[in-house]
C-alpha positions as CSV (number, residue, x, y, z in Angstrom):
1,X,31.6,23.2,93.8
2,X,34.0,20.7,95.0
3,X,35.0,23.0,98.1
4,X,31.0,22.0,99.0
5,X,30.4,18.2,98.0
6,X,27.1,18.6,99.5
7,X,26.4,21.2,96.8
8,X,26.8,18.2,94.4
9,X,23.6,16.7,95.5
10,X,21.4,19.9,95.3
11,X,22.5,20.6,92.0
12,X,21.0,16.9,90.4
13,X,18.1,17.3,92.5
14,X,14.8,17.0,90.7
15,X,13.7,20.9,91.8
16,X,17.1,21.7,90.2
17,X,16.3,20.2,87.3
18,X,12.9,21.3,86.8
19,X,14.4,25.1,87.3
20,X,16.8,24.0,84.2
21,X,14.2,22.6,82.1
22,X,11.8,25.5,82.4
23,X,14.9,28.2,81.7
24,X,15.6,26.0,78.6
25,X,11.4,26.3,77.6
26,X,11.0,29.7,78.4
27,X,14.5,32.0,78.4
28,X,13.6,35.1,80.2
29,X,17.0,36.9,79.7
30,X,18.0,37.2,76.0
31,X,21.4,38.6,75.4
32,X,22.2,40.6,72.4
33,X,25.3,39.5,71.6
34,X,28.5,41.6,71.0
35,X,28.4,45.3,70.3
36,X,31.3,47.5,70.1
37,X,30.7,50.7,71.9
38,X,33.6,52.6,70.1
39,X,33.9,51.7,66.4
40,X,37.5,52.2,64.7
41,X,35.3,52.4,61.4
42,X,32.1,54.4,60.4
43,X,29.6,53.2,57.7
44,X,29.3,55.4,54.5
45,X,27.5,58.5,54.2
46,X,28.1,58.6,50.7
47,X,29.4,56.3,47.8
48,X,33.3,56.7,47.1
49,X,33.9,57.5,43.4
50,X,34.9,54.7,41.3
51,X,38.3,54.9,39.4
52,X,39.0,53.6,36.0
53,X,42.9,52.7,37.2
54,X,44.0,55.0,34.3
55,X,45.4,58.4,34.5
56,X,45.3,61.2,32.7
């Protein structure tokens, strides 16, 4: 941007703006957010036994 100061008076145009106002109305891309593609954990298939803490 400041390479190109002419770029600064394009991007407070009122065409700009509009463009800005309408993405903020109506978001067309939605991102999902993070997802780990390669888990270090897995969920539980089954429930682990519970221990008393005494032994026998």
């Amino acid at each position: 941007l400041w390479t190109y100061p002419q770029v600064r008076l394009l991007m407070h145009s009122p065409s700009i703006e509009l463009l800005r106002l309408v993405q903020r109305a109506f978001p067309v891309v939605k991102y999902p957010g993070v997802q780990d593609s390669y888990p270090l954990m897995r969920a539980l298939t089954t429930p682990a036994p519970i221990s008393s803490g005494l032994s026998e």
